[in-house]
C-alpha positions, 0 to 999 in steps of 0.5 A, spaced: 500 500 500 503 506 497 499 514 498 502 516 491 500 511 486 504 515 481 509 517 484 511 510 487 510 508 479 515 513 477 520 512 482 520 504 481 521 505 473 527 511 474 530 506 478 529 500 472 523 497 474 518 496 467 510 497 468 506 491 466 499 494 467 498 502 469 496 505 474 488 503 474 482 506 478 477 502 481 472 503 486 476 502 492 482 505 489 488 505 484 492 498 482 498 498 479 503 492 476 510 492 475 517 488 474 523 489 477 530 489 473 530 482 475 523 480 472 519 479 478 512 481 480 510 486 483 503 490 486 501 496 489 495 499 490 492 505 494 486 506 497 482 511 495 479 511 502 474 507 507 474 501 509 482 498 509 485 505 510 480 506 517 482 498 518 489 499 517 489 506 522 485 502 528 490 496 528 496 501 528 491 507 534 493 504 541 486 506 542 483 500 539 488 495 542 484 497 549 
Protein backbone atom coordinates (compact mmCIF):
# COMPACT_ATOMS: atom_id res chain seq x y z
CA UNK A 1 0.00 0.00 0.00
CA UNK A 2 1.50 3.46 -1.10
CA UNK A 3 0.00 7.02 -0.79
CA UNK A 4 1.02 8.23 -4.11
CA UNK A 5 0.22 5.67 -6.70
CA UNK A 6 2.25 7.78 -9.35
CA UNK A 7 4.89 8.81 -7.50
CA UNK A 8 5.90 5.28 -6.45
CA UNK A 9 5.21 4.19 -10.24
CA UNK A 10 7.65 6.83 -11.38
CA UNK A 11 10.49 6.44 -8.81
CA UNK A 12 10.50 2.43 -9.45
CA UNK A 13 10.63 2.94 -13.39
CA UNK A 14 13.54 5.96 -12.57
CA UNK A 15 15.29 3.01 -10.57
CA UNK A 16 14.70 0.23 -13.68
CA UNK A 17 11.70 -1.03 -12.80
CA UNK A 18 9.04 -1.72 -16.14
CA UNK A 19 5.43 -1.21 -15.87
CA UNK A 20 3.36 -4.46 -16.86
CA UNK A 21 -0.15 -2.50 -16.13
CA UNK A 22 -0.50 1.38 -15.29
CA UNK A 23 -1.90 2.82 -12.59
CA UNK A 24 -5.76 1.70 -12.73
CA UNK A 25 -8.74 3.37 -10.69
CA UNK A 26 -11.21 1.30 -9.41
CA UNK A 27 -13.87 1.98 -6.51
CA UNK A 28 -11.59 1.45 -3.74
CA UNK A 29 -8.78 2.87 -5.00
CA UNK A 30 -5.72 2.79 -7.60
CA UNK A 31 -3.55 -0.72 -8.59
CA UNK A 32 -0.66 -0.69 -10.37
CA UNK A 33 1.81 -3.66 -11.59
CA UNK A 34 5.25 -3.89 -12.23
CA UNK A 35 8.58 -5.91 -12.87
CA UNK A 36 11.68 -5.32 -11.31
CA UNK A 37 15.10 -5.43 -13.19
CA UNK A 38 15.01 -8.71 -12.34
CA UNK A 39 11.78 -9.87 -13.73
CA UNK A 40 9.83 -10.26 -10.54
CA UNK A 41 6.01 -9.25 -9.95
CA UNK A 42 5.31 -6.64 -8.19
CA UNK A 43 1.66 -4.81 -7.00
CA UNK A 44 0.95 -1.57 -5.37
CA UNK A 45 -2.42 -0.46 -4.69
CA UNK A 46 -3.52 2.97 -2.81
CA UNK A 47 -6.83 3.11 -1.16
CA UNK A 48 -8.85 5.99 -2.05
CA UNK A 49 -10.43 5.95 1.48
CA UNK A 50 -12.60 3.96 3.70
CA UNK A 51 -12.80 0.60 4.60
CA UNK A 52 -8.60 -0.78 4.64
CA UNK A 53 -7.29 2.53 5.48
CA UNK A 54 -9.82 3.19 8.57
CA UNK A 55 -8.50 -0.86 9.41
CA UNK A 56 -5.06 -0.32 8.97
CA UNK A 57 -5.23 3.05 11.30
CA UNK A 58 -7.45 1.30 14.01
CA UNK A 59 -4.73 -1.74 14.07
CA UNK A 60 -1.89 0.83 14.34
CA UNK A 61 -4.08 3.58 17.12
CA UNK A 62 -3.22 2.38 20.74
CA UNK A 63 -6.89 3.18 21.44
CA UNK A 64 -8.01 0.24 19.54
CA UNK A 65 -5.91 -2.34 21.34
CA UNK A 66 -7.66 -1.33 24.74
Amino acid sequence: MVDDIDAAVARAVAAGAKVEQPARTANWGKLAMLADPFGHGVCWCSSSGGGTTNSQQALRSPASRS
